[in-house]
C-alpha positions in Angstrom: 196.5 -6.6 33.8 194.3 -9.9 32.6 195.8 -10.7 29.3 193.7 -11.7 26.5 194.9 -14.9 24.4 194.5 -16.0 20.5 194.6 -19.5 19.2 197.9 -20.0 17.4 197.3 -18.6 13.7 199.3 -21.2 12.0 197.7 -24.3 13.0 195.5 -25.9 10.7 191.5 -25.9 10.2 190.0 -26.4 12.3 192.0 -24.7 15.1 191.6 -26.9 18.2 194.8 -27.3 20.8 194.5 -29.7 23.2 196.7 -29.2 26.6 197.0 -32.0 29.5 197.1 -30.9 32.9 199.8 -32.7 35.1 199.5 -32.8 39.0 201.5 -29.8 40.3 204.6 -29.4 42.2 203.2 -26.4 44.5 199.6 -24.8 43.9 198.5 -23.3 41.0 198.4 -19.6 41.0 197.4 -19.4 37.3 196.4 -15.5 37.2 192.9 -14.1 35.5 192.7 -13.9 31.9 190.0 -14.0 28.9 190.6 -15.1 25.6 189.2 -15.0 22.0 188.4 -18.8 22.2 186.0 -21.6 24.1 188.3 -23.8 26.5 186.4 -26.9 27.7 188.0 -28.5 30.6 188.3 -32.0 31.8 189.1 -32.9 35.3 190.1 -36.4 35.4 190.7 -36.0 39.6 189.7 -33.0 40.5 189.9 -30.4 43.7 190.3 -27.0 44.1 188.2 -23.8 42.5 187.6 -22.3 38.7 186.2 -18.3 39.0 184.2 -17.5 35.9 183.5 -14.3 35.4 183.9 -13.3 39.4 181.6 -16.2 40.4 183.4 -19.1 42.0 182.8 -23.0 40.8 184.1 -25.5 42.4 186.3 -28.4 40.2 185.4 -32.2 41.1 186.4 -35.0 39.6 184.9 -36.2 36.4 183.5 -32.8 35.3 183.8 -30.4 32.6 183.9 -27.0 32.9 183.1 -25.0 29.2 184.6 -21.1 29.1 183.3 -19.2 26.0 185.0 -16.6 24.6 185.6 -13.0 26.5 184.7 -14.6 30.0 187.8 -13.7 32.4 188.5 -16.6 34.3 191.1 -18.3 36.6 191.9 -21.7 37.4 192.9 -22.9 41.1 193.4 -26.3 41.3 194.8 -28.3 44.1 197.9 -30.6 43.9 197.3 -33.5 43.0 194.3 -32.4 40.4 194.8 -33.3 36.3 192.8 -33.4 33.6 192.4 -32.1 29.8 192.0 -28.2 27.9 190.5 -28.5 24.6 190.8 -25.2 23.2 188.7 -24.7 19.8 186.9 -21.8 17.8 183.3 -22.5 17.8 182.8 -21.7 14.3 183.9 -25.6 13.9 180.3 -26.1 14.6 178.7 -23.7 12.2 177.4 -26.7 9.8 175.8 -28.1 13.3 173.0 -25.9 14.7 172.2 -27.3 18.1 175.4 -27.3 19.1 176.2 -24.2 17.5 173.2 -22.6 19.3 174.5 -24.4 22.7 177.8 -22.5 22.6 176.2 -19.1 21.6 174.0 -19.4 24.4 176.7 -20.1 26.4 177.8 -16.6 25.5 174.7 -15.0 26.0 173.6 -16.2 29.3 175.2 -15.3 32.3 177.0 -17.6 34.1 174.1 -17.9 37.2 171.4 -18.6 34.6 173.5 -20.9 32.4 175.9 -22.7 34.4 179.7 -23.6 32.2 179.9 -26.6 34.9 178.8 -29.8 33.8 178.7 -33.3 36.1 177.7 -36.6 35.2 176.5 -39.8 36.8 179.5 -43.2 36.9 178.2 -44.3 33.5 178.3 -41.6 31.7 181.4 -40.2 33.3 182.8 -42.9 32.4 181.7 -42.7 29.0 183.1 -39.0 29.2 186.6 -39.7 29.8 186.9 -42.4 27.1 186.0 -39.4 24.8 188.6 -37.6 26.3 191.2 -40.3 26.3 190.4 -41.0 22.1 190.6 -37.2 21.7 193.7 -36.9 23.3 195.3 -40.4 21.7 194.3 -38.9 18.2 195.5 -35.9 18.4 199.1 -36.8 19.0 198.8 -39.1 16.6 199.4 -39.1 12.6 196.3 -40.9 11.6 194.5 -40.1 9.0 191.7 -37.7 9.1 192.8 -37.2 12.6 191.4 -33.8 12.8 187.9 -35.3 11.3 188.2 -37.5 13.9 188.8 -35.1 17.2 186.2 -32.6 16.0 183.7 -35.8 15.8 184.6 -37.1 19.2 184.4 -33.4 20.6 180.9 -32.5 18.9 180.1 -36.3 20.9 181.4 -34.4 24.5 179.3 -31.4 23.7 176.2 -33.3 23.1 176.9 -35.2 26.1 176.7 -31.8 27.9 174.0 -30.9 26.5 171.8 -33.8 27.6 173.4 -34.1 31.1 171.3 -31.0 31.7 167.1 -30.3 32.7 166.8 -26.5 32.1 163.0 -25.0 33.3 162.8 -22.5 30.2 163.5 -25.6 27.7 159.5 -25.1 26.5 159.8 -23.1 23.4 156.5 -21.3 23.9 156.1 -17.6 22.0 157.3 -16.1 25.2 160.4 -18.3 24.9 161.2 -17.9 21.5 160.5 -14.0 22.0 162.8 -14.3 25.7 165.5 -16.2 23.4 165.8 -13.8 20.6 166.3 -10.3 23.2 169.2 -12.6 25.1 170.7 -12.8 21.5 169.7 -9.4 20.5 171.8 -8.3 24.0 174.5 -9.9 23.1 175.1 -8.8 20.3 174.3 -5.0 20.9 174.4 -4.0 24.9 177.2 -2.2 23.6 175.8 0.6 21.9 171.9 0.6 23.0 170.6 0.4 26.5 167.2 1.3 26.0 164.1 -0.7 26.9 162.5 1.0 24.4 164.8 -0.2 21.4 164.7 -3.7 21.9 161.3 -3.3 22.4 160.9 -2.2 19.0 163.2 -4.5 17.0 161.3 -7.3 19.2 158.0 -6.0 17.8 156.4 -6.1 21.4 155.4 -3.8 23.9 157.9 -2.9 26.9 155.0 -4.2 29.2 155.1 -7.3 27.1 159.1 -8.0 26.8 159.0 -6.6 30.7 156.7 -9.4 31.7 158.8 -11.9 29.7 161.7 -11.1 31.3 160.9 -11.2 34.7 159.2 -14.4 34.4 162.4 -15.9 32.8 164.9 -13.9 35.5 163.3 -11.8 38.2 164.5 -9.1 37.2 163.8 -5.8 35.2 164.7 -5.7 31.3 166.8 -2.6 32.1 168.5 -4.9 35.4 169.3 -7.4 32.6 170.8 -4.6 30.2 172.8 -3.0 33.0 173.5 -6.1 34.2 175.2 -7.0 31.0 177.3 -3.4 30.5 178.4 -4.2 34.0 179.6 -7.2 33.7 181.7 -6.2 30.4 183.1 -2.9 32.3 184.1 -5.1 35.2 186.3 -7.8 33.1 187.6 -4.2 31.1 188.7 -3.0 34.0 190.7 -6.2 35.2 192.1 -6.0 32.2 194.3 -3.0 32.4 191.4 -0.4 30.3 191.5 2.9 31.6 187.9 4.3 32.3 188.0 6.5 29.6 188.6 3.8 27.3 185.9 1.6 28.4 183.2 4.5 28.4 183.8 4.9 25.0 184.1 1.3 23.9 180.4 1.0 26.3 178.8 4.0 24.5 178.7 6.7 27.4 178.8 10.2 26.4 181.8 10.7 28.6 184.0 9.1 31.5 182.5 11.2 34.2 178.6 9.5 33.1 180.5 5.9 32.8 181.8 6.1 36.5 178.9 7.4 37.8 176.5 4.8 36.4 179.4 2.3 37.6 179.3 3.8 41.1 175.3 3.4 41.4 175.3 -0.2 39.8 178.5 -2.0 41.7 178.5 0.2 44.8 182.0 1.2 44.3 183.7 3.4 41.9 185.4 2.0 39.0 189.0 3.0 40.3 187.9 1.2 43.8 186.7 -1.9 42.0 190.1 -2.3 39.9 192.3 -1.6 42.9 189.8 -4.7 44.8 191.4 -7.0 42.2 194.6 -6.3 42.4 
């Protein structure tokens, strides 16, 4: 079963935890898990592999890897590899829009159209891990405004993140802006509405028109999209222990029987076949 994990409830606003990695005595064999949280990593020296959502990235030194919240992940890093977790609650950044909209997106997009991997070129790596290193020095400090402090130096990483990277849909044209708001829209409700139609409608276009859109933006279908997204959330429900009955009822299905057949015809596999893969 993937456990799911919490920040600790009694540390102070704004929650952030920040956790060195040390090299290792024998590999790493850190099982999958999700949590209620972003984790931003640091490798200082890196080697080895992080899967993200069942897509496999590989760690190098000097990057940073950024997990949002729900993704089921699993570190495998080689021997000698070390580095930094910053663990933090993005609602930290709900005074700062752009970044706030960086991590939502982050949570929207899947992780083959919005890559959590993030390298840099010698001057600004360096630049990154002297954030890191001030970050790390504070927080085991007892300077003042210390926690002022790490949540400036960590909206500083972020926004280095956010320039490091050219992305071809950064035009905010109608179509954009139209694309941008069904991702949210999604995200926030792929849950209990899977109709073309719907989103359609609260869009206020045509499903020709958001159609269009979204295979310019993807290649794929607006249903391939919403499918794509119920998958993806049944899959990291079923690592996590959920029986199939639960998850067509947390996924909106009229029973288990429709759940596992919709499963079967999307992943190939029935959902009892896919769990027993990943064990």
């Amino acid at each position: 079963m993937i456990p799911t994990h919490d920040l600790d409830n009694n540390i102070k606003v704004p929650s952030i935890r920040i956790v060195k990695l040390d090299e290792l005595t024998n590999y790493d064999s850190t099982k999958p898990h999700r949590h209620n949280y972003i984790e931003l990593f640091y490798f200082n020296i890196g080697s080895g592999s992080h899967d993200i959502d069942f897509n496999a990235f590989p760690i190098e030194s000097g990057s940073v890897h950024l997990v949002s919240s729900g993704r089921v992940h699993k570190v495998k890093r080689d021997l000698k590899t070390n580095g930094f977790v910053i663990l933090f609650e993005a609602s930290i950044f709900d005074s700062n829009s752009s970044i706030s909209n960086f991590l939502f997106d982050h949570s929207c997009y899947d992780v083959n159209e919005f890559s959590p991997i993030y390298r840099f070129d010698k001057e600004v790596s360096n630049h990154v891990s002297g954030i890191i290193t001030n970050i790390w020095n504070d927080y085991n400090s007892e300077n003042e405004l210390k926690n002022e402090f790490i949540v400036s130096n960590l909206c500083l990483l972020l926004i280095t993140c956010m320039r490091s990277i050219t992305r071809t849909n950064v035009q905010h044209d109608k179509n954009q802006e139209i694309y941008l708001s069904f991702r949210k829209l999604l995200h926030q409700k792929y849950k209990i509405e899977k109709s073309v139609k719907a989103y359609a409608l609260e869009l206020n276009v045509s499903e020709k028109q958001l159609h269009k859109i979204v295979k310019d933006k993807t290649g794929l279908s607006t249903s391939e999209l919403i499918y794509g997204q119920v998958i993806l959330e049944a899959k990291r429900l079923l690592n996590a222990g959920v029986s199939s009955k639960e998850i067509a009822y947390s996924l909106n299905f009229s029973d288990p029987a429709h759940f596992s057949k919709f499963f079967k015809l999307k992943v190939g596999m029935s959902p009892k076949e896919f769990r027993n893969l990943q064990d």
